[in-house]
DSSP file (Angstrom, degrees, kcal/mol; ACC not computed):
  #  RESIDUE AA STRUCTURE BP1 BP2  ACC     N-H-->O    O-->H-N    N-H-->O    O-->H-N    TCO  KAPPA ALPHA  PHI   PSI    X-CA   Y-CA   Z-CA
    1    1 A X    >>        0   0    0      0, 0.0     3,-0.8     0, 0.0     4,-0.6   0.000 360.0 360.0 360.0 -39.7  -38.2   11.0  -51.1
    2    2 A X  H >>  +     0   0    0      1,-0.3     4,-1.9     2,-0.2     3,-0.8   0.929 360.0  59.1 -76.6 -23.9  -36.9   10.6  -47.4
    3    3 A X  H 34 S+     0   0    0      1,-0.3    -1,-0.3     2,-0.2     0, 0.0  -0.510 114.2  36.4 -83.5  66.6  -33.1    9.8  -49.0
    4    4 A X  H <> S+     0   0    0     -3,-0.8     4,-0.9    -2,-0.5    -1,-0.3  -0.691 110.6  57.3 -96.4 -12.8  -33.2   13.1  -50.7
    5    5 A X  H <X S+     0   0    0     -3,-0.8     4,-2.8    -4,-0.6    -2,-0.2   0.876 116.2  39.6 -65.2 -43.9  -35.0   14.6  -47.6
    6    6 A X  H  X S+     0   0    0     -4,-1.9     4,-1.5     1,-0.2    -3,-0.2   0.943 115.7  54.2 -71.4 -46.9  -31.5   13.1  -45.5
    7    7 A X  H  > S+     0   0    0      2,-0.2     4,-2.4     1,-0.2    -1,-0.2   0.766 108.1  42.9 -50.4 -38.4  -29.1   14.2  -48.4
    8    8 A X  H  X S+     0   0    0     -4,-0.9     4,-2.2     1,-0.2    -1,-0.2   0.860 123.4  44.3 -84.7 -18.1  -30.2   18.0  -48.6
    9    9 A X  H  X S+     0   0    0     -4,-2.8     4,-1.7     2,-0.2    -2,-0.2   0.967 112.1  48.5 -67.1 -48.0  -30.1   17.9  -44.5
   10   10 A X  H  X S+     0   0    0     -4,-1.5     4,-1.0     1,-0.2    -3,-0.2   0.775 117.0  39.9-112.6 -57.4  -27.0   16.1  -44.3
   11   11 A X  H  X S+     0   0    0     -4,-2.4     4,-5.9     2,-0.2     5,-0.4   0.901 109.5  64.3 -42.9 -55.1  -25.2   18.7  -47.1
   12   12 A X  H  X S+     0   0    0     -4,-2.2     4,-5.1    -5,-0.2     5,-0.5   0.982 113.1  35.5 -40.6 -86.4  -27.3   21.7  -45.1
   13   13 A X  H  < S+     0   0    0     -4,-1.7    -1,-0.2     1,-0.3    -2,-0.2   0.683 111.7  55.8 -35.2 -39.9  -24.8   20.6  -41.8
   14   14 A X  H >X S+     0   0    0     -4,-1.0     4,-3.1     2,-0.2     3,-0.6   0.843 108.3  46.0 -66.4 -50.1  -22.2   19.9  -43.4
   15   15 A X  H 3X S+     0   0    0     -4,-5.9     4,-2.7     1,-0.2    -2,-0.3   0.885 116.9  45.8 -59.1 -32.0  -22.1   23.6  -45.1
   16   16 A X  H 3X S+     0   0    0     -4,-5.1     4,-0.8    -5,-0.4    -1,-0.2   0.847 108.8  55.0 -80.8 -14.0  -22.8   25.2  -41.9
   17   17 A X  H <> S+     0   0    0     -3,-0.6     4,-1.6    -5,-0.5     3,-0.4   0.943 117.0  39.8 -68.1 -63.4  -20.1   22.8  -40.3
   18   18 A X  H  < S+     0   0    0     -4,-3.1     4,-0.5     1,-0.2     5,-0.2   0.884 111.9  51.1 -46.7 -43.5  -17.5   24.3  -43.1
   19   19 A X  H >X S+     0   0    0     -4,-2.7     4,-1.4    -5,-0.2     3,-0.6   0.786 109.8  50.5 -77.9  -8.2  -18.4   27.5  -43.1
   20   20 A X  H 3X S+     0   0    0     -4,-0.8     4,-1.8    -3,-0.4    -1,-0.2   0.883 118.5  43.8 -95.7 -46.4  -18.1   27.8  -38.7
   21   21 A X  H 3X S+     0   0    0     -4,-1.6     4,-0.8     2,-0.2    -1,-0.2   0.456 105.7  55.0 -94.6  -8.8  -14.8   26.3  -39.1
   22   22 A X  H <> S+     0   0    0     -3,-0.6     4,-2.0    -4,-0.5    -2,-0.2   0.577 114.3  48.1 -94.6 -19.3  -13.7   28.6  -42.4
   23   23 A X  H  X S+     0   0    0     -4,-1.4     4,-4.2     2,-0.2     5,-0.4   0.829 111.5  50.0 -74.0 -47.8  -14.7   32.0  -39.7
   24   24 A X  H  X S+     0   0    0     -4,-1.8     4,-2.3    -5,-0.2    -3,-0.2   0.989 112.5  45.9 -61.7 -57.2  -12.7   30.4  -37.1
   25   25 A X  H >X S+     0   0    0     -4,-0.8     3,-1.8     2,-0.2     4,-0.5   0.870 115.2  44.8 -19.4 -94.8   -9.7   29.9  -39.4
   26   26 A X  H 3X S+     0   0    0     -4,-2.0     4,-1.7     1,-0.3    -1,-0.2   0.594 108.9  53.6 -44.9 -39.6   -9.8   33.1  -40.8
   27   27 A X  H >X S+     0   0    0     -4,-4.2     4,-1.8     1,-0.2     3,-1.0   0.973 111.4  50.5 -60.0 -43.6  -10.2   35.0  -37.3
   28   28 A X  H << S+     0   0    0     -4,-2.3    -1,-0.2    -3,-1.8    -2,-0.2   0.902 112.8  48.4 -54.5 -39.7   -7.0   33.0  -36.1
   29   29 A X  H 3< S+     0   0    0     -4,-0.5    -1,-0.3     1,-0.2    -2,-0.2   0.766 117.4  40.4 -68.4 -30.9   -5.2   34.3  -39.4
   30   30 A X  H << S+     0   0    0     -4,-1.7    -2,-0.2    -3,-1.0    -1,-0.2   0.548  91.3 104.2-116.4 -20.7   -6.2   37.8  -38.9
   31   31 A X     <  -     0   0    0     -4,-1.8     3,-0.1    -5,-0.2    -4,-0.0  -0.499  44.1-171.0 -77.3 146.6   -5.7   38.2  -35.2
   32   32 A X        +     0   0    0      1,-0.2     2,-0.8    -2,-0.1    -1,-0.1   0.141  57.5  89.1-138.8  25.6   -3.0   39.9  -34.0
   33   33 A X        +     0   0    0      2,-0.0     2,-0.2     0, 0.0    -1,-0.2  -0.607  60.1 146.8-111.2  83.3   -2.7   39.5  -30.4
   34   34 A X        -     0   0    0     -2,-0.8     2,-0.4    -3,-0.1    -2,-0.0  -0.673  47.0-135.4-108.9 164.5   -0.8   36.7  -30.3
   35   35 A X        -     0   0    0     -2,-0.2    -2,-0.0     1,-0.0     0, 0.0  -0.992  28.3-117.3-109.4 128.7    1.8   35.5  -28.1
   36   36 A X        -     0   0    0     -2,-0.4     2,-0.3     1,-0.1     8,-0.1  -0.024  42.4-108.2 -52.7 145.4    5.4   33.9  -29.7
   37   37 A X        -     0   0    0      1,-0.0     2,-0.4     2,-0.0    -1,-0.1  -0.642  40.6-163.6 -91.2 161.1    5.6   30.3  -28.7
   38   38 A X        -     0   0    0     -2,-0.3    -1,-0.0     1,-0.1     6,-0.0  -0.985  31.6-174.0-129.4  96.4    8.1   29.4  -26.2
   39   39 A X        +     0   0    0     -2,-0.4     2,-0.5     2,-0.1    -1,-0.1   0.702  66.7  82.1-100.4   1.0    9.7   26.6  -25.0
   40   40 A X  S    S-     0   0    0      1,-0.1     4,-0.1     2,-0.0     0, 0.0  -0.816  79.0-115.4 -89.8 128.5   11.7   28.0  -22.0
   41   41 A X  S    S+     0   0    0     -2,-0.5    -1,-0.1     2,-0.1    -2,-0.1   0.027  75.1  28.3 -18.4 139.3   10.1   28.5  -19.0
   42   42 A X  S    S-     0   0    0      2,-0.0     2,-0.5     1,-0.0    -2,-0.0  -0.112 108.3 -12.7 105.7-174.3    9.6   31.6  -17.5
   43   43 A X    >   -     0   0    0      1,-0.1     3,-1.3     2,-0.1    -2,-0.1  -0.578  49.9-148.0 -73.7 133.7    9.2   35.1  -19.2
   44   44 A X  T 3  S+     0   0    0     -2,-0.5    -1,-0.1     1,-0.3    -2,-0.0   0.581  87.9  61.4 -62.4 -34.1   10.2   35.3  -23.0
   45   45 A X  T 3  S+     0   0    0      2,-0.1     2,-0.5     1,-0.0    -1,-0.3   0.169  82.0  87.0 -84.1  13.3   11.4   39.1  -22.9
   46   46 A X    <   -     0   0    0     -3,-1.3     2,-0.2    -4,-0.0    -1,-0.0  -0.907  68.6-158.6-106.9  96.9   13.8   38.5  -20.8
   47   47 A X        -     0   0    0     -2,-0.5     2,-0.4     2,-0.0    -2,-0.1  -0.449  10.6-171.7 -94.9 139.3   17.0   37.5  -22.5
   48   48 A X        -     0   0    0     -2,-0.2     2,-0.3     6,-0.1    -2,-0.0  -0.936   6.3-161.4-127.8 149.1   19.4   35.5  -20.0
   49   49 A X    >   -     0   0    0     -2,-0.4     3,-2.8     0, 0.0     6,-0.2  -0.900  29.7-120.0-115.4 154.7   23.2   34.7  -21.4
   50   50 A X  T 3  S+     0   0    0      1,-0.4    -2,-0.0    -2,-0.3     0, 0.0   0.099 111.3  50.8-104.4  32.2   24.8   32.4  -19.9
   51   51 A X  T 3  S+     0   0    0      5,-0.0    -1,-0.4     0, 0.0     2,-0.1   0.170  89.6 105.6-126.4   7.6   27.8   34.7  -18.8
   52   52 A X  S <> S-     0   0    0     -3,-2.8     4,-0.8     1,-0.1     5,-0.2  -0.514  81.6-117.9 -92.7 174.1   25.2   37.4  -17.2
   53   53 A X  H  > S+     0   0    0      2,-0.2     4,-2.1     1,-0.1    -1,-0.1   0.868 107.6  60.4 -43.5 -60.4   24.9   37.6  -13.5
   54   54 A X  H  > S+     0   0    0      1,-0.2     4,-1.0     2,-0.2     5,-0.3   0.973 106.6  46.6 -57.5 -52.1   21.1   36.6  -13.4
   55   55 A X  H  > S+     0   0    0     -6,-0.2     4,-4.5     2,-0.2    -1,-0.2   0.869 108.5  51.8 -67.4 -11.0   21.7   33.4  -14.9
   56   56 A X  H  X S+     0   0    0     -4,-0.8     4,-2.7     1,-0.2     5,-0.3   0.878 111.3  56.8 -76.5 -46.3   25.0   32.2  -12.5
   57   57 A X  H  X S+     0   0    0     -4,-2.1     4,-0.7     2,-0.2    -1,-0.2   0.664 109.2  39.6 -72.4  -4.9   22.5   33.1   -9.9
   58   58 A X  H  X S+     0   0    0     -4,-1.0     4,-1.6     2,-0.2     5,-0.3   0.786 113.7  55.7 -85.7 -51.8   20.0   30.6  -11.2
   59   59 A X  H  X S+     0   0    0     -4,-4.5     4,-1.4    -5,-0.3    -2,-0.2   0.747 111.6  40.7 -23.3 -49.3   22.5   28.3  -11.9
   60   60 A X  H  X S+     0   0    0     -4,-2.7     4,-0.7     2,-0.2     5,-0.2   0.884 112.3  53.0 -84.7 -58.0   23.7   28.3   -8.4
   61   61 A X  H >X S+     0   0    0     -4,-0.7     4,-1.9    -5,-0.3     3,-1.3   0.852 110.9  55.7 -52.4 -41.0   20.1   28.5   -6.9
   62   62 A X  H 3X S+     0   0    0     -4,-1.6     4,-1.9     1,-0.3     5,-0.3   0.928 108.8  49.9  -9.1 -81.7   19.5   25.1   -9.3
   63   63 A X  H 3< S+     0   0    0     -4,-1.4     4,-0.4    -5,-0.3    -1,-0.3   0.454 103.1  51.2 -70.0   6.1   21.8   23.9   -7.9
   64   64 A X  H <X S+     0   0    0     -3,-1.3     4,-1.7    -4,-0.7    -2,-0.2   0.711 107.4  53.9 -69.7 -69.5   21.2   24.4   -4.4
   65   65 A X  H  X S+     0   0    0     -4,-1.9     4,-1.4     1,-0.2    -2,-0.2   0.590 106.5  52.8 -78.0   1.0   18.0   23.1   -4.4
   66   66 A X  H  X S+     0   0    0     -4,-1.9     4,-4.3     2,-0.2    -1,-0.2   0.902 109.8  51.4 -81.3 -35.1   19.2   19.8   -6.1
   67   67 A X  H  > S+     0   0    0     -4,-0.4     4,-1.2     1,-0.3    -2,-0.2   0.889 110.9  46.8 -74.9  -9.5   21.6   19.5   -3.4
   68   68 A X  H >X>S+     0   0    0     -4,-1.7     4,-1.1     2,-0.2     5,-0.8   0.951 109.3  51.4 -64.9 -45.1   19.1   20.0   -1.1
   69   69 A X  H >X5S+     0   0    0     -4,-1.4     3,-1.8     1,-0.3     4,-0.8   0.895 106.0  58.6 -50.5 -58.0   16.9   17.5   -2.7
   70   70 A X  H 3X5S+     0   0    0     -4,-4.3     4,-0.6     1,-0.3    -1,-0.3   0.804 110.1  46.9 -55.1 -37.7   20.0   14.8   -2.6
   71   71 A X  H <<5S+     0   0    0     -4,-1.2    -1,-0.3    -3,-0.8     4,-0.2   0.515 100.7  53.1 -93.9   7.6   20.1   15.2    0.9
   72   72 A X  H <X5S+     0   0    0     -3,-1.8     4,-1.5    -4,-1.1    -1,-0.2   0.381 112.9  55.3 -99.0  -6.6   16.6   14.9    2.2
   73   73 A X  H  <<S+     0   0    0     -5,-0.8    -2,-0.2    -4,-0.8    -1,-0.2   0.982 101.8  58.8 -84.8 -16.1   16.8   11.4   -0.1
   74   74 A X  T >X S+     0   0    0     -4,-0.6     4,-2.2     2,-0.2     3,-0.9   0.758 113.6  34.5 -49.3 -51.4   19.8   10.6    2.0
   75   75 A X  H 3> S+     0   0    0      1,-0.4     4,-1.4    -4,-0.2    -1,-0.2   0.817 116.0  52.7 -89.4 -12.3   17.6   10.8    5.1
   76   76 A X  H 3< S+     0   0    0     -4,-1.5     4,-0.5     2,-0.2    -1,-0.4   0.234 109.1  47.8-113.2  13.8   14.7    9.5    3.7
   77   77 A X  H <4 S+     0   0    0     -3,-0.9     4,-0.3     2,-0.1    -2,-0.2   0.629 112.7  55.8-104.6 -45.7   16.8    6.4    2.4
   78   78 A X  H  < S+     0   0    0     -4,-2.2     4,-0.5     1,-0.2    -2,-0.2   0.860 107.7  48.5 -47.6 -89.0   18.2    6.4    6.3
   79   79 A X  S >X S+     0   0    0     -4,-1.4     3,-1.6     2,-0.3     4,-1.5   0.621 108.7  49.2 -86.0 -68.2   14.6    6.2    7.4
   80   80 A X  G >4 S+     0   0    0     -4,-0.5     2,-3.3     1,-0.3     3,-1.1   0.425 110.4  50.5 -51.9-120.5   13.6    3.2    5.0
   81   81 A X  G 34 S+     0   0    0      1,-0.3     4,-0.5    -4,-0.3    -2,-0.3   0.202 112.3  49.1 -26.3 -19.1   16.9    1.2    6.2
   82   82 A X  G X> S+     0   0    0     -2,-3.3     3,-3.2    -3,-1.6     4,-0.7   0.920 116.7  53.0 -74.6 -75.0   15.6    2.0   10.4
   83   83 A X  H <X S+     0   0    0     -4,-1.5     4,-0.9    -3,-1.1    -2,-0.2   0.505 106.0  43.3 -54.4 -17.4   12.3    0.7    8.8
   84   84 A X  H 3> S+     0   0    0     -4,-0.3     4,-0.8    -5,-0.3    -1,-0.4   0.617 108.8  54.6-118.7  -1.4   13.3   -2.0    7.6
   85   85 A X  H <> S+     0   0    0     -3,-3.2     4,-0.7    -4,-0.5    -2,-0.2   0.026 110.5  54.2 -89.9  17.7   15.6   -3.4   10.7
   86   86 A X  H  X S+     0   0    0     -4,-0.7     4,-1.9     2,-0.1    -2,-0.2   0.668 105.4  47.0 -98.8 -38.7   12.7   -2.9   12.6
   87   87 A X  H  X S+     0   0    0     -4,-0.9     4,-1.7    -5,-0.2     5,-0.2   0.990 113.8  54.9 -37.4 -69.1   10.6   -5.0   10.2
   88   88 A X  H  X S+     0   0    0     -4,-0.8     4,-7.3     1,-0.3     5,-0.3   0.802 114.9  32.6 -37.6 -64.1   13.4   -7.3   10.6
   89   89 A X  H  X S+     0   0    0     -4,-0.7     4,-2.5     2,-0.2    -1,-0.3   0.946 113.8  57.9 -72.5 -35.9   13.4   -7.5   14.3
   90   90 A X  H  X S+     0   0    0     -4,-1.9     4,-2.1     2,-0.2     3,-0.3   0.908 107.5  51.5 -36.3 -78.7    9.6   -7.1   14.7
   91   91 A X  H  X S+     0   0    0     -4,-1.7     4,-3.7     1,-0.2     5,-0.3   0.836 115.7  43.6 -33.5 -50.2    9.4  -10.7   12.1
   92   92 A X  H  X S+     0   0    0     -4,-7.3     4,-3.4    -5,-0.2     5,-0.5   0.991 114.3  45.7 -77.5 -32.2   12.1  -12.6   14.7
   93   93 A X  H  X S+     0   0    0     -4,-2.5     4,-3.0    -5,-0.3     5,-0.3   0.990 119.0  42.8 -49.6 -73.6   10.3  -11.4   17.8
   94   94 A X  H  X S+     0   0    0     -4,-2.1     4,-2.8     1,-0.2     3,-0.4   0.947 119.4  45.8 -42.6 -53.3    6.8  -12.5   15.8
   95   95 A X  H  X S+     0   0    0     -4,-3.7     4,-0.6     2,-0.2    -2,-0.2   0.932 113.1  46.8 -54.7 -43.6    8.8  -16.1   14.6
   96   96 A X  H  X S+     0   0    0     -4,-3.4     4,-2.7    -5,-0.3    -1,-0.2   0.788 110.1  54.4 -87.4  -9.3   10.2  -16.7   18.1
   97   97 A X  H  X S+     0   0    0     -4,-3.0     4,-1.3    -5,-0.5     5,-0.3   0.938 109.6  54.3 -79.4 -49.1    6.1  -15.9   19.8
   98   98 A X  H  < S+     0   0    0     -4,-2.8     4,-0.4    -5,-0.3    -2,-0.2   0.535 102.1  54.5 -79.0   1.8    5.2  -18.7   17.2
   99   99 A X  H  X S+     0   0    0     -4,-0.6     4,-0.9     2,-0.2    -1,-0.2   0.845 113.7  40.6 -78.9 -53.4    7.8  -21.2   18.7
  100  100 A X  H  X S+     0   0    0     -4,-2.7     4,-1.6     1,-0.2     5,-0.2   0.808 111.8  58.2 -84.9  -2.6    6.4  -20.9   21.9
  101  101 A X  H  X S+     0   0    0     -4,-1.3     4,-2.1     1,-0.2     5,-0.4   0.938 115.3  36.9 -56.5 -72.8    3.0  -21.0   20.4
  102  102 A X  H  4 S+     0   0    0     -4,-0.4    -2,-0.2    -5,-0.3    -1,-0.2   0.706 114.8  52.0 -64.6 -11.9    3.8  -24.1   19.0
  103  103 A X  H >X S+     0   0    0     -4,-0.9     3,-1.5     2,-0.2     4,-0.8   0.862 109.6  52.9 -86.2 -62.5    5.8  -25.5   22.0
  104  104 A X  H 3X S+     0   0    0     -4,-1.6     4,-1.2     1,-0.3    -2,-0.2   0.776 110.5  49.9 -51.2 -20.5    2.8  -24.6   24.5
  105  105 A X  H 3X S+     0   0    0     -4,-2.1     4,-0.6    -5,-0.2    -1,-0.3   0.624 105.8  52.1-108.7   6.2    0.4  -26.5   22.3
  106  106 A X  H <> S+     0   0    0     -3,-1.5     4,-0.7    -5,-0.4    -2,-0.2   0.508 109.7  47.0 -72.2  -8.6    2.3  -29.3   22.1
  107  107 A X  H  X S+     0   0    0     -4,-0.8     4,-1.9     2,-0.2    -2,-0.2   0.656 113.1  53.3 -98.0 -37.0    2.6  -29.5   26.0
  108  108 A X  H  < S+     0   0    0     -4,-1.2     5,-0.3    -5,-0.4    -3,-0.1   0.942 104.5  54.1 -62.5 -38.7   -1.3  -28.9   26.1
  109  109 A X  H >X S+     0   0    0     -4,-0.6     4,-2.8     1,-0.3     3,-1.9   0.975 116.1  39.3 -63.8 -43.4   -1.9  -32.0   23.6
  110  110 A X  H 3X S+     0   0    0     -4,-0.7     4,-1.0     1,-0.4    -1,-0.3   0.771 114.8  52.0 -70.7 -16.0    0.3  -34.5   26.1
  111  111 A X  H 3< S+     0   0    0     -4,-1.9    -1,-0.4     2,-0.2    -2,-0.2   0.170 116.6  35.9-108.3  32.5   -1.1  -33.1   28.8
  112  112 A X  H <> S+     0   0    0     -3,-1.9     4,-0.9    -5,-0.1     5,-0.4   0.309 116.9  53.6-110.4 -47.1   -4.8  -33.6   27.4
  113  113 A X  H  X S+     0   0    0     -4,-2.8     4,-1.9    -5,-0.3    -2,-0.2   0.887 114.5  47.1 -65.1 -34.1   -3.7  -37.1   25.8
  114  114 A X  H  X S+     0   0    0     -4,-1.0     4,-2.2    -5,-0.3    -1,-0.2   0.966 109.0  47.6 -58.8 -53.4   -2.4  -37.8   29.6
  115  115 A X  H  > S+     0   0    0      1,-0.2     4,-2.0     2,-0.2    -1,-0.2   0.697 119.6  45.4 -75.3 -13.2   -5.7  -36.6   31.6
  116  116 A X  H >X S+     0   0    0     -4,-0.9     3,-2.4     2,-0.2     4,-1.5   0.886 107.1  49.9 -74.1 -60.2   -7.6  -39.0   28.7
  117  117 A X  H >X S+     0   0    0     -4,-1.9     3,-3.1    -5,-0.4     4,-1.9   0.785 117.5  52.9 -51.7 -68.4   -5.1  -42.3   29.0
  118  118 A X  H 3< S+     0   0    0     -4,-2.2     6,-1.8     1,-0.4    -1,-0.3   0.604 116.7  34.9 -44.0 -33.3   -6.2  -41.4   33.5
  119  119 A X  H << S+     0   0    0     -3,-2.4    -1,-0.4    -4,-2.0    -2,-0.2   0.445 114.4  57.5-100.6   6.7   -9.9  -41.4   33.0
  120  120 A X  H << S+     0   0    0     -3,-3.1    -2,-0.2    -4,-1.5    -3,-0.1   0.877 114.4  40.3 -79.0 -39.8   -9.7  -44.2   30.2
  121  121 A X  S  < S-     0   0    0     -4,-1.9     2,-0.7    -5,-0.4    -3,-0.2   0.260 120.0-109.1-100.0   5.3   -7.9  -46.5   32.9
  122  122 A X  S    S+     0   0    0      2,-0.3    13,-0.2     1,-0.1    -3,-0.1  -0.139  86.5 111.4 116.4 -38.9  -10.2  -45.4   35.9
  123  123 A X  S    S+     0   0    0     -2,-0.7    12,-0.5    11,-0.1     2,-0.4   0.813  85.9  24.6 -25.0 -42.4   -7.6  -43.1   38.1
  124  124 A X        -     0   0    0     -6,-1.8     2,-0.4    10,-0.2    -2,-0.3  -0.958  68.2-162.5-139.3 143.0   -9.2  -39.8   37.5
  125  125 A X        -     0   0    0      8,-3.3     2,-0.6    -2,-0.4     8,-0.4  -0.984  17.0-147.6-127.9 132.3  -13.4  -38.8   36.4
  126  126 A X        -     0   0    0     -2,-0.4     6,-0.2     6,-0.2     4,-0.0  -0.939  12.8-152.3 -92.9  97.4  -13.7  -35.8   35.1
  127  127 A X    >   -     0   0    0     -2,-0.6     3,-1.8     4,-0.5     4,-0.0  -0.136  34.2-100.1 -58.4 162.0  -17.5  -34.4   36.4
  128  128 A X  T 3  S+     0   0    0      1,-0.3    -1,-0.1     2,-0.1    -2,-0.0   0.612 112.3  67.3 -87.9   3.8  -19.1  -31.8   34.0
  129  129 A X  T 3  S-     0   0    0      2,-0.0    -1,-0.3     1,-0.0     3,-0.1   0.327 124.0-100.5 -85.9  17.0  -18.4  -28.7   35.8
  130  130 A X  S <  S+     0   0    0     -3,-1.8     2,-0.2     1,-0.3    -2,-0.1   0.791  78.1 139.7 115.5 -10.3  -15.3  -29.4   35.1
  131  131 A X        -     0   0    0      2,-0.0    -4,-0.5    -4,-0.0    -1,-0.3  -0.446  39.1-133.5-132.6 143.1  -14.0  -31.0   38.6
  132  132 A X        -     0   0    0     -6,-0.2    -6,-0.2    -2,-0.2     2,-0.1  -0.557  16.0-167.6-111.5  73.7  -11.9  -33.7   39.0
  133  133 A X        -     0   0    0     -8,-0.4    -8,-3.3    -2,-0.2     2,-0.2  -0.355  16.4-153.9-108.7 135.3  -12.1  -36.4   41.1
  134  134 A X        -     0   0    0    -10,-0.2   -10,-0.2    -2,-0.1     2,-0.1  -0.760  32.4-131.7 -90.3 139.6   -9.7  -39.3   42.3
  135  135 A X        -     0   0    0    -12,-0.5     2,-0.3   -13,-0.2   -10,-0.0  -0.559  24.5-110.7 -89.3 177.1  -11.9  -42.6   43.4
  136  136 A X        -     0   0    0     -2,-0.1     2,-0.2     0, 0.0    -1,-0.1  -0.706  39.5-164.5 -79.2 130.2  -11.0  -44.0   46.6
  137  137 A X        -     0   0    0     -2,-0.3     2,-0.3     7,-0.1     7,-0.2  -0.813  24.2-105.2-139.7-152.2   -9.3  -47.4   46.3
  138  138 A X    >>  -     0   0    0      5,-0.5     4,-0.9    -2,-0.2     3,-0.8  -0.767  42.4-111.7-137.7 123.9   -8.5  -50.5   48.7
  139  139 A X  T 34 S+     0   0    0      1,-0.3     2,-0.2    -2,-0.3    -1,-0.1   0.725 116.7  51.9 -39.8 -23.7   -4.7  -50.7   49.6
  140  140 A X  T 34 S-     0   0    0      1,-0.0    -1,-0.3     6,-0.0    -2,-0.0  -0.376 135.7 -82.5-110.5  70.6   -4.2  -53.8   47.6
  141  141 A X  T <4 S+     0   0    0     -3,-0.8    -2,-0.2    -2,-0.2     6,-0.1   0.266  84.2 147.4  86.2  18.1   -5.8  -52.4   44.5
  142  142 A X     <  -     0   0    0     -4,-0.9     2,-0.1    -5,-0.1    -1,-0.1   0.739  48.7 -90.3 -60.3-136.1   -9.2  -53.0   45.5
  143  143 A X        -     0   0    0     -6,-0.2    -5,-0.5     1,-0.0     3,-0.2  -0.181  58.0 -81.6-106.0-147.7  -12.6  -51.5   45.0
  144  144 A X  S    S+     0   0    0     -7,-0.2     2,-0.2    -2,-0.1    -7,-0.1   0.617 122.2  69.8 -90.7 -42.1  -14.1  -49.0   47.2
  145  145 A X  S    S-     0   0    0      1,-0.1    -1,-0.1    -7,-0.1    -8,-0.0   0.014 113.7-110.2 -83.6  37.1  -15.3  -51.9   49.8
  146  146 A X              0   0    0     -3,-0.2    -1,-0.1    -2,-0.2    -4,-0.1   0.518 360.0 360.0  46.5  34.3  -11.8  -52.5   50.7
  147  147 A X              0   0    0     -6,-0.1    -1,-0.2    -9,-0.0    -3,-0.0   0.486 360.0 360.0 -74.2 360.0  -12.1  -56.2   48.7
């Protein structure tokens, strides 16, 4: 009972489906304010030959704006090549800041590796503010109580 319920619905939908799409047809067959199709640009009633006036003057305007076009790519090709020696110099400027980057922390290590080897072997105490202090010692290499 319900598949014959689904069937006469299903037919019902379809026929109104046909018939909405056999009205549209026909009004498209029957109308007659249409426009001619076109594949040129521009207006359709206007017949251009290619010996008349108008069209030498389109030609020529055409051609105008390409050449214009060719030369702003000209400058805008200029403009990448400045941009890109400026990259250029920017990258050695950056390369030759990461030589002395790398030179100055290699003078820091030795001179960290130094101040250790001075307090390992007694010369120099480094307090914890930071402060350095040399001890006193005894002209023949003594202690502090001149022994």
């Amino acid at each position: 009972m319900k598949r014959l319920q689904a069937l006469i619905a299903a037919a019902i939908i379809a026929g109104l489906i046909g018939l909405g799409m056999l009205a549209i047809g026909v009004n498209a067959a029957l109308n007659s304010n249409t426009v001619a199709v076109s594949n040129a640009p521009g207006d359709p009633a206007v017949d251009v030959s290619a010996d008349s006036p108008q069209a030498q003057a389109q030609v020529k305007q055409l051609q105008d704006l390409i050449a214009q076009y060719q030369s702003r790519e000209k400058q805008y090709q200029a403009q990448v090549t400045q941009y890109q020696n400026r990259e250029q110099q920017y990258q050695a400027q950056l390369n030759q800041a990461k030589a002395q980057i790398d030179q100055a922390s290699a003078q820091l290590q030795a001179y960290q590796q130094l101040m250790i080897q001075l307090q390992r072997s007694g010369l120099i105490r480094i307090n914890s503010d930071g402060s350095i202090q040399v001890p006193r010692r005894g002209f023949f290499g003594g202690d502090d109580n001149g022994g």
